[in-house]
CHARMM-style PDB file with segment names, atoms N, HN, CA, C and O in Angstrom:
ATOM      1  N   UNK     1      26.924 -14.025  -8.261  1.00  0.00      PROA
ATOM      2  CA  UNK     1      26.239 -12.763  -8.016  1.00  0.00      PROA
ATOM      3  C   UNK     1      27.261 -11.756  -7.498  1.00  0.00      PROA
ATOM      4  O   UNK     1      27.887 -11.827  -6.440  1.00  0.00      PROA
ATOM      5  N   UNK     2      27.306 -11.016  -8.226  1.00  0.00      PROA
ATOM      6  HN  UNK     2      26.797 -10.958  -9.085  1.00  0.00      PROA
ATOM      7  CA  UNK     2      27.724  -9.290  -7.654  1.00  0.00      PROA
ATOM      8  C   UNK     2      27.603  -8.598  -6.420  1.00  0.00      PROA
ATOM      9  O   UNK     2      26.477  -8.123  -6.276  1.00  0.00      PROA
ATOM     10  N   UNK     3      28.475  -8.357  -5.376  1.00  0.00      PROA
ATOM     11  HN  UNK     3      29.390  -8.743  -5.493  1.00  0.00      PROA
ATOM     12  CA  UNK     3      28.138  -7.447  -4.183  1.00  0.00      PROA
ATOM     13  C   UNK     3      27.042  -6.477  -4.902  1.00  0.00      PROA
ATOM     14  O   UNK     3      25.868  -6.714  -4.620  1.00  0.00      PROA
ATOM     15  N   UNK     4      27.250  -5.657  -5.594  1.00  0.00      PROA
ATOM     16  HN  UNK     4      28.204  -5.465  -5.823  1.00  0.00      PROA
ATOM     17  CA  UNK     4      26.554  -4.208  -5.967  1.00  0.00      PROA
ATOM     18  C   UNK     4      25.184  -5.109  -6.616  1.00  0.00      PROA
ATOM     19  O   UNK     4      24.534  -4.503  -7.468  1.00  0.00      PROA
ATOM     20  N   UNK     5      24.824  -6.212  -6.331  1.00  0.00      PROA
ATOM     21  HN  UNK     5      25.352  -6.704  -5.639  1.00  0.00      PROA
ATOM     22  CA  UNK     5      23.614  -6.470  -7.114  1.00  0.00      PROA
ATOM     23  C   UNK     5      23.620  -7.248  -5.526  1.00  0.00      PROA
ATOM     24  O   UNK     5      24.830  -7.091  -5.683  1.00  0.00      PROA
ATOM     25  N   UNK     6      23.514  -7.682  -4.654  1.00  0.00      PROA
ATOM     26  HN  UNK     6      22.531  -7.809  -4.526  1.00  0.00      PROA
ATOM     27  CA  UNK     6      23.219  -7.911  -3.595  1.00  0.00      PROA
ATOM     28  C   UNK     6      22.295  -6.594  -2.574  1.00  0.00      PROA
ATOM     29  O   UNK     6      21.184  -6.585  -2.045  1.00  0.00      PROA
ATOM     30  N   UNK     7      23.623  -5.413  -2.676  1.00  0.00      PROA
ATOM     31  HN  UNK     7      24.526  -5.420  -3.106  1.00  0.00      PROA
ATOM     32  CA  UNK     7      23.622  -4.618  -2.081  1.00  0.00      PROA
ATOM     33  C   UNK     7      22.478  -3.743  -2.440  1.00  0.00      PROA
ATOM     34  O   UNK     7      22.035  -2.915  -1.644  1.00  0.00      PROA
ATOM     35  N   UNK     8      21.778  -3.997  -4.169  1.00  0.00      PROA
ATOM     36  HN  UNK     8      22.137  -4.670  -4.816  1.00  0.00      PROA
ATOM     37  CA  UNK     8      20.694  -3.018  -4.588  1.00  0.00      PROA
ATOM     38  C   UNK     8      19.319  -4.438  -4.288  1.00  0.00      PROA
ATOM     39  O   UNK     8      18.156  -4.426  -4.692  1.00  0.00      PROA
ATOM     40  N   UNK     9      19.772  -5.130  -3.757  1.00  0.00      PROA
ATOM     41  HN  UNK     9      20.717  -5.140  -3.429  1.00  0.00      PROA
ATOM     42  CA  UNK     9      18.408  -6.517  -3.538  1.00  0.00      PROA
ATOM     43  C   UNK     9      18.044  -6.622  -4.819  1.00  0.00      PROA
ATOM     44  O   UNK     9      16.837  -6.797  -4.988  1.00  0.00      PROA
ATOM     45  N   UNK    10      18.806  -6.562  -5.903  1.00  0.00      PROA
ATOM     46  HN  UNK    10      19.786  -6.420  -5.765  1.00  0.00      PROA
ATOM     47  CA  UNK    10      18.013  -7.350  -6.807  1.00  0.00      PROA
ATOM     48  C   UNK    10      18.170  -8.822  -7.115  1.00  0.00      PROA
ATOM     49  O   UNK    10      19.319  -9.230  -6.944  1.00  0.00      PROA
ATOM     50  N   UNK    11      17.506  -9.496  -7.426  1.00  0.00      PROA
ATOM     51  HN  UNK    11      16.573  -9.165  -7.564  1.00  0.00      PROA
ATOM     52  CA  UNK    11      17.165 -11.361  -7.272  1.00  0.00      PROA
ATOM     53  C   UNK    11      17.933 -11.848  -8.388  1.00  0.00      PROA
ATOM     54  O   UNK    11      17.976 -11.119  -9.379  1.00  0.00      PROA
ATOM     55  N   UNK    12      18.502 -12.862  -8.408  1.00  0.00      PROA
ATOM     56  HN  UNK    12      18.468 -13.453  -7.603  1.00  0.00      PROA
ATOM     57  CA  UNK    12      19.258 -13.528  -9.241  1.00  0.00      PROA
ATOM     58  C   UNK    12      18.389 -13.303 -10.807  1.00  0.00      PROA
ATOM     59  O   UNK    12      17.198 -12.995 -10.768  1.00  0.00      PROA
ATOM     60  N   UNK    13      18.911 -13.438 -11.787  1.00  0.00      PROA
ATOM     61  HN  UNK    13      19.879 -13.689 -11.818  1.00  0.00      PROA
ATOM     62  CA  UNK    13      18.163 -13.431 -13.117  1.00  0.00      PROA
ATOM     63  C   UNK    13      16.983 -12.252 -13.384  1.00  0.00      PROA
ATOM     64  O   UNK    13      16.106 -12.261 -14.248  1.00  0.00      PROA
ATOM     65  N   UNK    14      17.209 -11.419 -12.538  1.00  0.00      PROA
ATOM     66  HN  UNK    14      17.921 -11.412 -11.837  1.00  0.00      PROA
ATOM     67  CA  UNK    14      16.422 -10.042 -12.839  1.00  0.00      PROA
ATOM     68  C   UNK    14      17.481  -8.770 -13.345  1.00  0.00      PROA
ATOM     69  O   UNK    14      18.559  -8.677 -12.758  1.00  0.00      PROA
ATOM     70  N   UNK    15      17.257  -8.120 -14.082  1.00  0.00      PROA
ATOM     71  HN  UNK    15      16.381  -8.196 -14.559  1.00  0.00      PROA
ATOM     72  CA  UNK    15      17.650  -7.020 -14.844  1.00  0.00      PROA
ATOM     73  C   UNK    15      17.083  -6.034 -13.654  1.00  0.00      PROA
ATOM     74  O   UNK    15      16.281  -6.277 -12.753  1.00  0.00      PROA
ATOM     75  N   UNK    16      17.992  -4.505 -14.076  1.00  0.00      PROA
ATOM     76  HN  UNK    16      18.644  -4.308 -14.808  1.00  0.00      PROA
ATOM     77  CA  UNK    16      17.767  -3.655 -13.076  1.00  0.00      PROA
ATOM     78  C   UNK    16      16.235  -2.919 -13.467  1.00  0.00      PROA
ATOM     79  O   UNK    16      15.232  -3.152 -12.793  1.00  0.00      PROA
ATOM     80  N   UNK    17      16.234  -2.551 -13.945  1.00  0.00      PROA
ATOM     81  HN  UNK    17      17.049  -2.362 -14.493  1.00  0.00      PROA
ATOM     82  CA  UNK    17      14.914  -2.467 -14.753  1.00  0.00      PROA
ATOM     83  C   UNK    17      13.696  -3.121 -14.135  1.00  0.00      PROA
ATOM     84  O   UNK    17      12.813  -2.434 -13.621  1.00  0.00      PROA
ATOM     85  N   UNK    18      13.645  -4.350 -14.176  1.00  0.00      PROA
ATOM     86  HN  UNK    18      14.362  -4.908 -14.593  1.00  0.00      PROA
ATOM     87  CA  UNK    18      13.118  -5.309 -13.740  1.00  0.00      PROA
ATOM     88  C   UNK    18      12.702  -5.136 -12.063  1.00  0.00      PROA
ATOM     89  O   UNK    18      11.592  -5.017 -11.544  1.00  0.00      PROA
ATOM     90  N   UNK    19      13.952  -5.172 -11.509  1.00  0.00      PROA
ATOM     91  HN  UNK    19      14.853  -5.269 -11.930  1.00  0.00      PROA
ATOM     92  CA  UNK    19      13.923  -4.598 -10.099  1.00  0.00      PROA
ATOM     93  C   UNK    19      13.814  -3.591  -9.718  1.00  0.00      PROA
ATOM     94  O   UNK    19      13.759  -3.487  -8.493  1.00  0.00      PROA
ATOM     95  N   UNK    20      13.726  -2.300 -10.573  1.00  0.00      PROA
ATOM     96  HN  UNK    20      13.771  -2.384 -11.569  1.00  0.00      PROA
ATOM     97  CA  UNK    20      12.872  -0.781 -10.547  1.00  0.00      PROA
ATOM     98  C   UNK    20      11.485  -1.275 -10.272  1.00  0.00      PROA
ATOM     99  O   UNK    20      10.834  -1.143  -9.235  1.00  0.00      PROA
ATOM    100  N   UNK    21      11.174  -1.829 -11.313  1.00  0.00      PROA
ATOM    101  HN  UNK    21      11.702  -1.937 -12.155  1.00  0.00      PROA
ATOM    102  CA  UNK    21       9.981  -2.065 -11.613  1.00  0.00      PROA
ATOM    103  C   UNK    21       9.082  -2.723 -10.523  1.00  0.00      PROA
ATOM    104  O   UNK    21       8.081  -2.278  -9.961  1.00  0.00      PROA
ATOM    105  N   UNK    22       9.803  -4.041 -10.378  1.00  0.00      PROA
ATOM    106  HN  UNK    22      10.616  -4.401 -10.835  1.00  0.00      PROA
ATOM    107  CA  UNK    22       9.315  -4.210  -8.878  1.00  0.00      PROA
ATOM    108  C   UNK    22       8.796  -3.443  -7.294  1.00  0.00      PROA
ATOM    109  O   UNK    22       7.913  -3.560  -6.445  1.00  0.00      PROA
ATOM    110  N   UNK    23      10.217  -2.473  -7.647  1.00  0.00      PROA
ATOM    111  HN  UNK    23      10.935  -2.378  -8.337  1.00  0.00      PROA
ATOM    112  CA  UNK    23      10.292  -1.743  -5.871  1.00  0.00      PROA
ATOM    113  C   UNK    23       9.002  -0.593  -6.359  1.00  0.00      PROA
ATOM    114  O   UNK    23       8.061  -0.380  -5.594  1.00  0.00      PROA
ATOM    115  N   UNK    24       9.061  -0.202  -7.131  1.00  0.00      PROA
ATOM    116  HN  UNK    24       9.825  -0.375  -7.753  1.00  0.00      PROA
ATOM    117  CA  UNK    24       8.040   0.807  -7.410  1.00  0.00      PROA
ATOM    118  C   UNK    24       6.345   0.233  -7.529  1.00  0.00      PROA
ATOM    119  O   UNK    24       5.340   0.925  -7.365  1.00  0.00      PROA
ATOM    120  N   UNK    25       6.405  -1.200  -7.854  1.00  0.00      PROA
ATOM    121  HN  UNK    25       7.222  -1.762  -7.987  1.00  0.00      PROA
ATOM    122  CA  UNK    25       4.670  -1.966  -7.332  1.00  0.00      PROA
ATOM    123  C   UNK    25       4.721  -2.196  -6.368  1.00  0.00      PROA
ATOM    124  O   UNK    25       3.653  -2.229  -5.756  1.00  0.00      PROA
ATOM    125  N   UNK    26       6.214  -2.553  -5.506  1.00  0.00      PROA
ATOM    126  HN  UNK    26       7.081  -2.526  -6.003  1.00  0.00      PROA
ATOM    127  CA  UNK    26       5.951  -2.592  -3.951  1.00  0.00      PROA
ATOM    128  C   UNK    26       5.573  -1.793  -2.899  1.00  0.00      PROA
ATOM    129  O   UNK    26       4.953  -2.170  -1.905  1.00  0.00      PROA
ATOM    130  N   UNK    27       6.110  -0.252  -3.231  1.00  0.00      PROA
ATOM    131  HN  UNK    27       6.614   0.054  -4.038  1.00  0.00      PROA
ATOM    132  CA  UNK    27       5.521   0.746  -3.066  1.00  0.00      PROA
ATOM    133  C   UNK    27       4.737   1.150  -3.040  1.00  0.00      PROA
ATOM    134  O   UNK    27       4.279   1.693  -2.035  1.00  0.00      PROA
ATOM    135  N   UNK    28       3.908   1.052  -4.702  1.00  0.00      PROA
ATOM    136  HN  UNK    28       4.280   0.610  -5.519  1.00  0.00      PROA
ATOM    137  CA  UNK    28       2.437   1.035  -5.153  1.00  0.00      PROA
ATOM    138  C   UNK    28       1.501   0.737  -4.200  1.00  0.00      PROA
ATOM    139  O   UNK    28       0.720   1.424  -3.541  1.00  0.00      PROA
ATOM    140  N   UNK    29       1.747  -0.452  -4.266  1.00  0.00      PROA
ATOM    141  HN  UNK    29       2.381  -1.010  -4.802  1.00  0.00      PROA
ATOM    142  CA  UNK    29       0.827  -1.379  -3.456  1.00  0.00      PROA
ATOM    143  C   UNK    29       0.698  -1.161  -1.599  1.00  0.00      PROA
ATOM    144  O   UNK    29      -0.231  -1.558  -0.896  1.00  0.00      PROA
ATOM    145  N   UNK    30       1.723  -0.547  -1.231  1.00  0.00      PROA
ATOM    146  HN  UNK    30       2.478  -0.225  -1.802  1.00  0.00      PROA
ATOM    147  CA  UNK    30       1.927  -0.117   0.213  1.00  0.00      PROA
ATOM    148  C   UNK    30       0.792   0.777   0.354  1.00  0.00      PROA
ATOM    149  O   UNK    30      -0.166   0.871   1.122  1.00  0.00      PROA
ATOM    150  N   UNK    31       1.257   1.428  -0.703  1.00  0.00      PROA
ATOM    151  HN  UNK    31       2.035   1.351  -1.327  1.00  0.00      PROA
ATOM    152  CA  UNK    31       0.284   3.117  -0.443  1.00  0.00      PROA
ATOM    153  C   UNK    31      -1.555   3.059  -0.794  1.00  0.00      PROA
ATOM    154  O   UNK    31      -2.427   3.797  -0.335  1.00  0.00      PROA
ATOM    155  N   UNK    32      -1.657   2.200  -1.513  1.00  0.00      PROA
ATOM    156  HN  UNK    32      -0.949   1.601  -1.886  1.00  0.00      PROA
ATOM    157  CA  UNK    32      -2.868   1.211  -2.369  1.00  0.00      PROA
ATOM    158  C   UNK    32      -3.325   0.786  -0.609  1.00  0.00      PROA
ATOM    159  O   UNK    32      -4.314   1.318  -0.106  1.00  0.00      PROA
ATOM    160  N   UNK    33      -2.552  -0.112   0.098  1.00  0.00      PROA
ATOM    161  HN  UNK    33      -1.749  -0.544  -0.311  1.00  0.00      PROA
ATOM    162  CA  UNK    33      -2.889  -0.616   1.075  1.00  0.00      PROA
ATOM    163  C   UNK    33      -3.200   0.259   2.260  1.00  0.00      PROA
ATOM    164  O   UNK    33      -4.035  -0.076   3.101  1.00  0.00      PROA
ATOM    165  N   UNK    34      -2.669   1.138   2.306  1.00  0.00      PROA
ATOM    166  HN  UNK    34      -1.991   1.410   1.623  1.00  0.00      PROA
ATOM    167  CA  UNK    34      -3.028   2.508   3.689  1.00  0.00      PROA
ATOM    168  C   UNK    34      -3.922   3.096   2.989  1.00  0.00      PROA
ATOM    169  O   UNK    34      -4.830   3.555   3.682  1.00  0.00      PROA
ATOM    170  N   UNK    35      -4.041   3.294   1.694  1.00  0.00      PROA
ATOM    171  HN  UNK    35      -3.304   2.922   1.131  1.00  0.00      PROA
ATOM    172  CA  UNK    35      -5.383   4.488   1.382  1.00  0.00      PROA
ATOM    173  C   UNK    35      -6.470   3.330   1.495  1.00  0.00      PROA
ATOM    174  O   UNK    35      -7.624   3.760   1.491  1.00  0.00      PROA
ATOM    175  N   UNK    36      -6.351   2.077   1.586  1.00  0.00      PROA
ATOM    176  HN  UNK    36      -5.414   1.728   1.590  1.00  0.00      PROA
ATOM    177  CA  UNK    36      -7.527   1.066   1.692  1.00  0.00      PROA
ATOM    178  C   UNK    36      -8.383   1.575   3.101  1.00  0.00      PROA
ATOM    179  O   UNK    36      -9.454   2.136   3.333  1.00  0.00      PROA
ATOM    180  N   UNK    37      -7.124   0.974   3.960  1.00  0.00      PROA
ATOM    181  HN  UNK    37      -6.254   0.519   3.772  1.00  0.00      PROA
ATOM    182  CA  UNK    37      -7.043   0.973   5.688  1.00  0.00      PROA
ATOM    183  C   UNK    37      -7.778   2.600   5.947  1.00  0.00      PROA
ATOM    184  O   UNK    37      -8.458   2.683   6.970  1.00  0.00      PROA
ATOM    185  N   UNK    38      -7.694   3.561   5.286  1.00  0.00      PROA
ATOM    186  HN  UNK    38      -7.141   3.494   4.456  1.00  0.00      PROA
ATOM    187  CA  UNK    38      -8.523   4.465   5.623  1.00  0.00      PROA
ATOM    188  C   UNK    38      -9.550   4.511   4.745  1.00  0.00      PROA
ATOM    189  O   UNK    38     -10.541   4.792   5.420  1.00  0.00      PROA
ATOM    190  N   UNK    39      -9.768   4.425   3.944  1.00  0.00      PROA
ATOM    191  HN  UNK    39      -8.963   4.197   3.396  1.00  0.00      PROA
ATOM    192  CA  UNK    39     -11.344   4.589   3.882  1.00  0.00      PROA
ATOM    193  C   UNK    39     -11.958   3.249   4.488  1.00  0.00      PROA
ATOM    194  O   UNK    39     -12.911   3.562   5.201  1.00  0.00      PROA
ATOM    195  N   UNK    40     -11.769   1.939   4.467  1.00  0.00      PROA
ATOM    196  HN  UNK    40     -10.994   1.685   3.888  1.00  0.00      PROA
ATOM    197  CA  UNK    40     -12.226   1.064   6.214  1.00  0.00      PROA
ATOM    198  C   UNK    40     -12.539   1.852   7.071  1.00  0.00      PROA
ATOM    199  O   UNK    40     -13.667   1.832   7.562  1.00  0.00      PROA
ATOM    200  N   UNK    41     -11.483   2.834   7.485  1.00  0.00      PROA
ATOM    201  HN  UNK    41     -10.566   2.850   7.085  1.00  0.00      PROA
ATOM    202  CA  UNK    41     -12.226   3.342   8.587  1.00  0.00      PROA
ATOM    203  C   UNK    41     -13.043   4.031   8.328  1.00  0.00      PROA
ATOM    204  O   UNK    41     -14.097   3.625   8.816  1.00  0.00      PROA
ATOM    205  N   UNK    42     -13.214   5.427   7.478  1.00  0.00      PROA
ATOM    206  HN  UNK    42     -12.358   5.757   7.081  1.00  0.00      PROA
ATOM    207  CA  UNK    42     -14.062   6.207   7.003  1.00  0.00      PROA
ATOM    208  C   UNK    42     -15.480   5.458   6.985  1.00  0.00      PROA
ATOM    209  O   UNK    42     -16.550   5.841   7.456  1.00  0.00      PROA
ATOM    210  N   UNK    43     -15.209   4.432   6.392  1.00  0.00      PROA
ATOM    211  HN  UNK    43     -14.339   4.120   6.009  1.00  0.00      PROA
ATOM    212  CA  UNK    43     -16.251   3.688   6.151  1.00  0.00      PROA
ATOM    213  C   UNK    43     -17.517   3.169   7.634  1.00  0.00      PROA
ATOM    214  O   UNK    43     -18.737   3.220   7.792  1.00  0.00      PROA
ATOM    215  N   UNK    44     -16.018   2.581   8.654  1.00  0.00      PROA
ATOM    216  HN  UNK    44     -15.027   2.540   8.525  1.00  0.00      PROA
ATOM    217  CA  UNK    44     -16.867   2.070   9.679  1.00  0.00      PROA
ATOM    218  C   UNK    44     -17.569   3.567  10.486  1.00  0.00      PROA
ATOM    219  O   UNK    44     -18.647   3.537  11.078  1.00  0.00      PROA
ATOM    220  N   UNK    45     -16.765   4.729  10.361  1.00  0.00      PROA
ATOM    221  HN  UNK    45     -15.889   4.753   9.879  1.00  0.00      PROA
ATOM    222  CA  UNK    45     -17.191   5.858  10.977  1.00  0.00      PROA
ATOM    223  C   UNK    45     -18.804   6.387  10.553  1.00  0.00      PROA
ATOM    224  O   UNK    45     -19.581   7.059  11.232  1.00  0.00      PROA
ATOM    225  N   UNK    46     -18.941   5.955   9.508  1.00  0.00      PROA
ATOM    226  HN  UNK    46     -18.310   5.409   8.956  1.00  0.00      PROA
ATOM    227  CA  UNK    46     -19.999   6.541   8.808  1.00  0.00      PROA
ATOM    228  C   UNK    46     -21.132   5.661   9.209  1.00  0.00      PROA
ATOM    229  O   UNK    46     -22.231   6.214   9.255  1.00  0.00      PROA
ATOM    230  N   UNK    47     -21.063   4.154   9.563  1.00  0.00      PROA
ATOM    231  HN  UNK    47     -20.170   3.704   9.526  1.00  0.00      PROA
ATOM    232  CA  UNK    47     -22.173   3.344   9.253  1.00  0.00      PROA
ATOM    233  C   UNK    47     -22.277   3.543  10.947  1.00  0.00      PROA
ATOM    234  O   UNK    47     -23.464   3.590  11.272  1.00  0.00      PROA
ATOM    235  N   UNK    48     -21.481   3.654  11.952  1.00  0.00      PROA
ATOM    236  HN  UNK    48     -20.517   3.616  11.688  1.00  0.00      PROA
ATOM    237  CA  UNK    48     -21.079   4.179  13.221  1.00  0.00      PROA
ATOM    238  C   UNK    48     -22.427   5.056  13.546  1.00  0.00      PROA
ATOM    239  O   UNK    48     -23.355   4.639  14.239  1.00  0.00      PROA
ATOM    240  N   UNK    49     -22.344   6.921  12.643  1.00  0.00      PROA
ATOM    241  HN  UNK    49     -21.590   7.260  12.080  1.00  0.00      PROA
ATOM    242  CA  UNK    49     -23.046   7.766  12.527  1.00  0.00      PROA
ATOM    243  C   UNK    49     -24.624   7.640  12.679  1.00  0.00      PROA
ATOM    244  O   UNK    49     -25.461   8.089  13.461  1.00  0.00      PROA
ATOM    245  N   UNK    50     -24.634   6.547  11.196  1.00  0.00      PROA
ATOM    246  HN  UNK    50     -23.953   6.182  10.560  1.00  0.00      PROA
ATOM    247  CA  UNK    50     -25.890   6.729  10.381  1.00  0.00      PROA
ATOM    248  C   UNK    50     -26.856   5.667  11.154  1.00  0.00      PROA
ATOM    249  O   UNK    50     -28.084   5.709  11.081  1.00  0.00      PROA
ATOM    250  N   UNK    51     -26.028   4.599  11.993  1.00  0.00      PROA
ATOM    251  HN  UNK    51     -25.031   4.566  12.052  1.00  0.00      PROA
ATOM    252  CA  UNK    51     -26.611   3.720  13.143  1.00  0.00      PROA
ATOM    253  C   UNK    51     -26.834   4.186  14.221  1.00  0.00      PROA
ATOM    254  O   UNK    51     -27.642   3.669  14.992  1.00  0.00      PROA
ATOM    255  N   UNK    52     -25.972   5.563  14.571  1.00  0.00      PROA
ATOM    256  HN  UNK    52     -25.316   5.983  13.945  1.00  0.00      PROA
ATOM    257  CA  UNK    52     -26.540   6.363  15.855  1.00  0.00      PROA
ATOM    258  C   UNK    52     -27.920   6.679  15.982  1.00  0.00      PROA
ATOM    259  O   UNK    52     -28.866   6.438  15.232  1.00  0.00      PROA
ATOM    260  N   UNK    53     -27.841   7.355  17.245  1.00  0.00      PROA
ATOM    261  HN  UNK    53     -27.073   7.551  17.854  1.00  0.00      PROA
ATOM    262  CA  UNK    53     -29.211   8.033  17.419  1.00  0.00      PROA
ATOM    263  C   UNK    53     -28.990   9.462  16.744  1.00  0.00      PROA
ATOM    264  O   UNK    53     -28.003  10.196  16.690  1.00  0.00      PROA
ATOM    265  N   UNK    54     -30.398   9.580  16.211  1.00  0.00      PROA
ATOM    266  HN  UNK    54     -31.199   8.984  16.256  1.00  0.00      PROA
ATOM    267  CA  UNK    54     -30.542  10.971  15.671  1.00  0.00      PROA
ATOM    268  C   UNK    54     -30.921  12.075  15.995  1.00  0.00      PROA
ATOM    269  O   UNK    54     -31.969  12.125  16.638  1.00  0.00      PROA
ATOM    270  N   UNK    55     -30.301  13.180  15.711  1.00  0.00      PROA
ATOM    271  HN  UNK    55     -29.449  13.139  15.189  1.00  0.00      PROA
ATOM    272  CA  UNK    55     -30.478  14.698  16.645  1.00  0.00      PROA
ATOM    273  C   UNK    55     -30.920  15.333  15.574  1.00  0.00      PROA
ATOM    274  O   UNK    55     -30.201  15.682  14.639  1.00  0.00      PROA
ATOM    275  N   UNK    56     -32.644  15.592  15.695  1.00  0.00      PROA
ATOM    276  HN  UNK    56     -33.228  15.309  16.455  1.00  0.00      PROA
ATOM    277  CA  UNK    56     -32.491  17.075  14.875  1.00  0.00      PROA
ATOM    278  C   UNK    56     -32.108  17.854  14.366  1.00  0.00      PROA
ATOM    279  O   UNK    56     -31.113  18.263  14.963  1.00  0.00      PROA
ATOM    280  N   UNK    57     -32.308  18.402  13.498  1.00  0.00      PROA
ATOM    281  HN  UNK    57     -33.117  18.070  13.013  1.00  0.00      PROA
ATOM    282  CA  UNK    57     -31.236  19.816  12.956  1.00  0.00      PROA
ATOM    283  C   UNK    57     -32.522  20.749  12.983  1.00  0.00      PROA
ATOM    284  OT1 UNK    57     -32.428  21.939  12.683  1.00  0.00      PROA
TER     285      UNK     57
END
């Protein structure tokens, strides 16, 4: 293995390409995972609300 293929973390028998490809679903999936984590919350906020007590309008 290559310093400059160490140094970019790509895995033995992967093409760079390959390891684009990867870092960019790892990414994906990060951002996939925080937009989850908020609407969870959105979510618990709402059932929070709609379980409160109710005030007139």
């Amino acid at each position: 293995m290559k310093q400059h293929e160490i140094d970019a973390g790509q895995r033995p028998g992967t093409t760079t390409e390959e390891s684009a490809q990867l870092k960019a679903l790892k990414k994906e999936n990060a951002e996939l995972k925080r937009a989850n984590d908020i609407l969870k919350a959105a979510a618990s906020f709402f059932v929070a609300e709609l379980d409160g007590p109710h005030t007139g309008s």
